[in-house]
C-alpha positions, 0 to 999 in steps of 0.5 A: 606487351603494353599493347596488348594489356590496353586492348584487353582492358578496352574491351569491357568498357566498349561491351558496358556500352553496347549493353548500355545502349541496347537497355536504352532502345528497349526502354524507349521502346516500351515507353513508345508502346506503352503510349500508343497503347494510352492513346488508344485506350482513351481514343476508344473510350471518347469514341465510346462516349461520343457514340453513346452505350453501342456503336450499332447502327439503327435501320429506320425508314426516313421521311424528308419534312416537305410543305402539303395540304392537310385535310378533314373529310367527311367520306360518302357515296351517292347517286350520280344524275343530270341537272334537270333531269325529268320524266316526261308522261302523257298529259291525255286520258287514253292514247296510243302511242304513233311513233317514238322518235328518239333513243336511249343517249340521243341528244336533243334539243328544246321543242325537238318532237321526241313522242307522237301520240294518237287518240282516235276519240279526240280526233273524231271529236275533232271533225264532229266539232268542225261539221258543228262549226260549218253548221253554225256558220250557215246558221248565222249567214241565213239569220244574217239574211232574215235580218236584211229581209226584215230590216227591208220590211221595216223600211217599206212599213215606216214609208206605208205609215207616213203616208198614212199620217199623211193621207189621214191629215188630207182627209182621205183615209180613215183613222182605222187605216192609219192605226192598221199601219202602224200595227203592221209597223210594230209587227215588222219592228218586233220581227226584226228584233227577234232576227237579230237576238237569232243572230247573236245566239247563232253568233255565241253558238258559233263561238263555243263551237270554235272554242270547243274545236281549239281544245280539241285541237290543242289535245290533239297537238299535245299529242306530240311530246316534245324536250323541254330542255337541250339535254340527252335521253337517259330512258325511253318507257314506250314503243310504238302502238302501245296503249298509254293513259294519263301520266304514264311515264314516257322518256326521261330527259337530263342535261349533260352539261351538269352532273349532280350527286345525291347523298345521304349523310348521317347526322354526325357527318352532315353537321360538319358540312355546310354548303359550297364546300369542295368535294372529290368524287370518284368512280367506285373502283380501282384507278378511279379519276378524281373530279371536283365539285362543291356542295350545293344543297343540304336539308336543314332536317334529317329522316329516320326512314328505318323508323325508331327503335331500330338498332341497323343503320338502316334505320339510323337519321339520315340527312339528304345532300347533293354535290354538284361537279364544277365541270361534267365528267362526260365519262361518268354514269348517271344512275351509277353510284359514286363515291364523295369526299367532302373537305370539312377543313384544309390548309394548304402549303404547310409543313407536314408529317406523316401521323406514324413519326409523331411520338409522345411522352406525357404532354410533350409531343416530339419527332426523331430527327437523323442530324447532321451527323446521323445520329438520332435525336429528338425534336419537340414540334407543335401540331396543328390541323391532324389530317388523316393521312398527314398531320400539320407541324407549325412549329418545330420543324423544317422543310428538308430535315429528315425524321425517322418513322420509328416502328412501335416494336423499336426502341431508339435513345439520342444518339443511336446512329441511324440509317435509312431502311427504305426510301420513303416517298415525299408528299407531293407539294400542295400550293393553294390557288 
C-alpha cells in the first residue's frame, strides 16, 4: 500500500518537470529565433547602406586609362606632284616634230635625248651658209696670193729706185729717171695696202660666215631635246611629224625621288601652321596608308581668287602651302588628289581619355572611376592639351584605372556597382622618338 500511495504522488512532480523542460526548450528556442532574425535585419540594413539606395548593378562601357599622344590637326586636301617637275617646249620658231623617244612613265636620265626635232628652213640656211663659208675662204686664199704678188712687186720697185739713186749720183740717169721710180714705188706700195685691207675684209667676212653657220647649227642641235634631270615622264604632248612652234608644250619631267603636296589653306587654318611641321598624307579612299612629311613652304599672303563680296568658299581668301613626304611613296599618283593632316601641336606619351568619359559640374572637371570594389566613384582630373579624339589628363589619374564612358541619357550616383557592357579597346601607346 505504501508503495503504491509513493508512486502516485511522484507522478505529477516528474510531469511538473517534463513540463518545465519543454517551456525551457521553447523559450530558447525563440530566443534563438528572435536573434537570428535581429542579425539579419541589421545585416541587410549595413549591406543596404553599404551598397548605397539600390543594389543594381549599372552596365557601362569601361575604358582602361593608358599613355598616347595627344594631337591638334589642321585637316586639308591638295594635289600631289614630283619634285622639280617641268614642262619641257620647243625653243625654235617652227618645226616638225622627227621623232619622240620616250613614253609616259619612262625613267631617264640627265642629257638622255627625249624629242628630235626638224626644220627644213634652218637646215638649208645651214648649207647656204657653208657654201658662203667655202667662198670666203677662196676670197681670202686668192687676196692672201695678191699680197705675195704685190709684196714681190714692192720688193723689185725698192731694188729699181736704189739703183736709180745710185746711177743718178754717178751721173748716168737723169733726175726724171730717179723721180719715175719712185712713183712707180709708191704706186707698188699703195697696191699692197689696198691687197692687205681685202685680206682683212675677207678675213672679217670669213668669220661672220662662220659665226652665222655656229647659230645655225646650235639651232640645229636644239633640235634634240634632251631631260634636264633624272627623273620619270609624267606626259608626252607630241607625236611624230606634227608641226609645232615656238614653246609648244612638248613632255613634262618630274623626279620621283620627291614627292610634293600643293595645298590651299584657308586663313584661319594657315595661321596655326608654320613651316617644318609633321604632316600625314593619304590616298582619298578606304584603307589608305599613311605617309609623313613636313611642311616646307607657306605664302606670307593670301588670295581671294573668288574676288570680294562673295559669300561661297570659293570665294573665300586662300593661303597657297606645299608639304613635302620624307621619303616618296613610289605608290602615290602624282596629279591625283590627297588628302593631309597638319600636326599644329603634340605631346606624346601622356596620360590620355577618351573626350566622352570627361564629365563636368560647374568648374569642376571629373571622370568616374570603377574602384576596387566595383563601385563608382568620382575622380577630379586636370586637362591639358584636348585633342580631338583624346584629351590629355595630367593630373588625377593613373595608368591602369578604369573609368566609366557614361552615356548622356544614364545617370549614376557614388556608389552605383557598375559593370563592364563592352570591351573597350585601349589607345595604342605612343612613345616620342
Amino acid at each position: 500500500m505504501t508503495d503504491a500511495r509513493s508512486s502516485e504522488q511522484a507522478r505529477p512532480l516528474t510531469q511538473t518537470l517534463r513540463t518545465n523542460s519543454r517551456s525551457f526548450e521553447y523559450r530558447a528556442l525563440l530566443i534563438w529565433l528572435v536573434g537570428f532574425t535581429m542579425l539579419a535585419g541589421v545585416s541587410v540594413w549595413g549591406y543596404r547602406r553599404y551598397r548605397g539606395t539600390t543594389t543594381e548593378e549599372i552596365s557601362v562601357p569601361l575604358y582602361t586609362v593608358e599613355r598616347s599622344a595627344v594631337e591638334l590637326t589642321v585637316t586639308a586636301s591638295g594635289t600631289l606632284a614630283l619634285g622639280g617637275q617641268q614642262t619641257l617646249k620647243s625653243p625654235q620658231n617652227e618645226a616638225t616634230v622627227e621623232q619622240v623617244l620616250v613614253d609616259v612613265r619612262d625613267l631617264v636620265e640627265a642629257a638622255q635625248p627625249l624629242v628630235v626635232l626638224r626644220d627644213r628652213g634652218k637646215e638649208q640656211e645651214a648649207r647656204s651658209q657653208q657654201v658662203e663659208i667655202q667662198k670666203a675662204q677662196l676670197d681670202l686664199q686668192r687676196t692672201l696670193e695678191k699680197v705675195a704678188e704685190v709684196e714681190q712687186r714692192v720688193a723689185f720697185a725698192v731694188e729699181q729706185y736704189q739703183e736709180s739713186q745710185e746711177l743718178f749720183e754717178q751721173g748716168f740717169i737723169s733726175e726724171d729717171d730717179v723721180r719715175n721710180d719712185q712713183e712707180a714705188l709708191d704706186d707698188v706700195r699703195s697696191n699692197l695696202k689696198d691687197a692687205q685691207l681685202l685680206v682683212t675684209k675677207t678675213e672679217l667676212d670669213l668669220k661672220t660666215a662662220q659665226e652665222t653657220l655656229g647659230l645655225l647649227e646650235q639651232q640645229l642641235n636644239d633640235r634634240v631635246i634632251v631631260a634636264p634631270i633624272d627623273g620619270v615622264v609624267l606626259k608626252v604632248n607630241v607625236s611624230n611629224g606634227e608641226a609645232i612652234t615656238t614653246d609648244t608644250e612638248l613632255l613634262a619631267l618630274g623626279d620621283p625621288t620627291q614627292e610634293i603636296v600643293d595645298l590651299q589653306l584657308s586663313t584661319l587654318d594657315a595661321a596655326k601652321v608654320s613651316i617644318n611641321q609633321p604632316t600625314r598624307v593619304r590616298a582619298l579612299g578606304p584603307d589608305a596608308q599613311d605617309y609623313t612629311g613636313r611642311v616646307v613652304a607657306l605664302s606670307p599672303q593670301a588670295l581671294n581668287p573668288g574676288g570680294a563680296g562673295r559669300g561661297s568658299q570659293e570665294g573665300q581668301a586662300r593661303v597657297n602651302a606645299q608639304v613635302k613626304l620624307d621619303n616618296a611613296s613610289q605608290t602615290l599618283i602624282p596629279g591625283s588628289f590627297v588628302s593631309v593632316e597638319i600636326i599644329t601641336e603634340q605631346q606624346n606619351n601622356v596620360v590620355v581619355v577618351p573626350p566622352e568619359a570627361v564629365q563636368r559640374n560647374g568648374g569642376e572637371t571629373f571622370v568616374w572611376i570603377r574602384d576596387q570594389r566595383g563601385h563608382a566613384a568620382q575622380q577630379p582630373i586636370e586637362l591639358g592639351l584636348q585633342g580631338l579624339d583624346l584629351f590629355e589628363v595630367t593630373d588625377g589619374l593613373s595608368v591602369g584605372e578604369q573609368i566609366a564612358l557614361v552615356p548622356p541619357t544614364m545617370t549614376i550616383t557614388p556608389g552605383m556597382p557598375l559593370s563592364e557592357a563592352a570591351a573597350f579597346p585601349p589607345v595604342p601607346t605612343v612613345l616620342p622618338e
